[in-house]
N, C-alpha and C positions, 0 to 999 in steps of 0.2 A: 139330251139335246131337246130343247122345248121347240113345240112345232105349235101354228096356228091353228084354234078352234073354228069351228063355223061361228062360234057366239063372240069368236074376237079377243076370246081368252086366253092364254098360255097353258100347254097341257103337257106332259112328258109322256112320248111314246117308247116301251117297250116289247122287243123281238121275241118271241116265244121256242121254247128250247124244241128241240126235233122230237116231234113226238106229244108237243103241250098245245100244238092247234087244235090237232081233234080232242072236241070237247069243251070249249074252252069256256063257255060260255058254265058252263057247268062245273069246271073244276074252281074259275073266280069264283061263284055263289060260292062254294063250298067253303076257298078259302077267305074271302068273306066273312060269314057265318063265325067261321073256328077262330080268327084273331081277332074280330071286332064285335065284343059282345052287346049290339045295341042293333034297333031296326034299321033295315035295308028295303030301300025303297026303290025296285024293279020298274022299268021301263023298256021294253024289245031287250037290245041288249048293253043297255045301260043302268049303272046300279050307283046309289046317291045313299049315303050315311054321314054320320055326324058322331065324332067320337074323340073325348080326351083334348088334345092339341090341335085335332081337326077341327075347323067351323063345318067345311063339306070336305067329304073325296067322294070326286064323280069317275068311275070308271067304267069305257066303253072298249067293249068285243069287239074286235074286226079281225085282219091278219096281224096286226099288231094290238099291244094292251096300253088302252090311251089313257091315263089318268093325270085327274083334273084335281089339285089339293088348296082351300085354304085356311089357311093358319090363324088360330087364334091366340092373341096375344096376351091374354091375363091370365092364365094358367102358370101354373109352378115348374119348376126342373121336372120332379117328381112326374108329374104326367105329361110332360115332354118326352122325355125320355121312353115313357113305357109306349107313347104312339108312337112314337120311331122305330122301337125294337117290333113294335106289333105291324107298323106298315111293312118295313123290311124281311118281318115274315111272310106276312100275303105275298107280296111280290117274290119271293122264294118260290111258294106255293104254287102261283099261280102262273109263273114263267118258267120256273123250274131252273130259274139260272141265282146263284149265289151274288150278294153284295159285291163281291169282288171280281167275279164272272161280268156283273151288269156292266163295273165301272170298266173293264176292260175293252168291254164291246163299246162304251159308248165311246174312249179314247181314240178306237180304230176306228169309229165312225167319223172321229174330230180329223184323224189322219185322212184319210179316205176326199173330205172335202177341201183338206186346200190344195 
C-alpha cells in the first residue's frame, strides 16, 4: 500500500516481524550491505543506493520500513530480475516476513480499510 512521502513521493511502507524493531536500524545496514553489493549512503536513519534495475532505493527506519524505489528502464531481463530477487531478499532480511507473508498482510490491510 503506497503511503505519501514528505517530498511528495510515493513510498511502500512495511510492518516489521515481532521481534525485528529492536535493532532495526542495524539489522537494514546489514541487510543492505549482504544483497546490495554497491555503496550505501547513510543519513540518521535513512539509507540511499543505486543498484542493477534500481536508479535509487531510499530506505527509512521508523516503527515501520518505508521504502522509496526508482526504476530504471534500459536494463535488460537479466538484471531485472536479479534486483527483484535481491530487493525481495532485503526485505526478508530486514522485516523478517516472507514475499508471501508481506502480500498477505498487505491484502488484510486492503480488507481492514473498506
Amino acid at each position: 500500500m503506497p503511503y505519501a512521502s514528505f517530498r511528495g513521493d510515493l513510498i511502500q511502507a512495511y510492518t516489521f516481524k515481532r521481534g525485528f524493531k529492536k535493532d532495526a536500524g542495524q539489522r537494514v545496514a546489514k541487510a543492505l550491505e549482504e544483497c546490495f553489493d554497491t555503496n550505501i549512503t547513510v543519513r540518521d536513519n535513512e539509507y540511499t543506493l543505486s543498484y542493477g534495475a534500481l536508479k535509487a532505493l531510499t530506505v527509512t527506519v521508523g516503527d515501520q520500513l518505508f521504502v522509496e524505489t526508482e526504476s530504471r528502464a534500459d536494463v535488460s531481463n537479466d538484471v531485472i530480475a536479479d534486483t527483484n530477487r535481491r530487493f525481495r531478499e532485503f526485505l526478508n532480511r530486514a522485516t523478517g516476513y516472507t514475499a508471501k507473508e508481506r502480500a498477505k498482510k498487505a491484502q488484510d490491510a486492503v480488507k481492514r480499510s473498506d
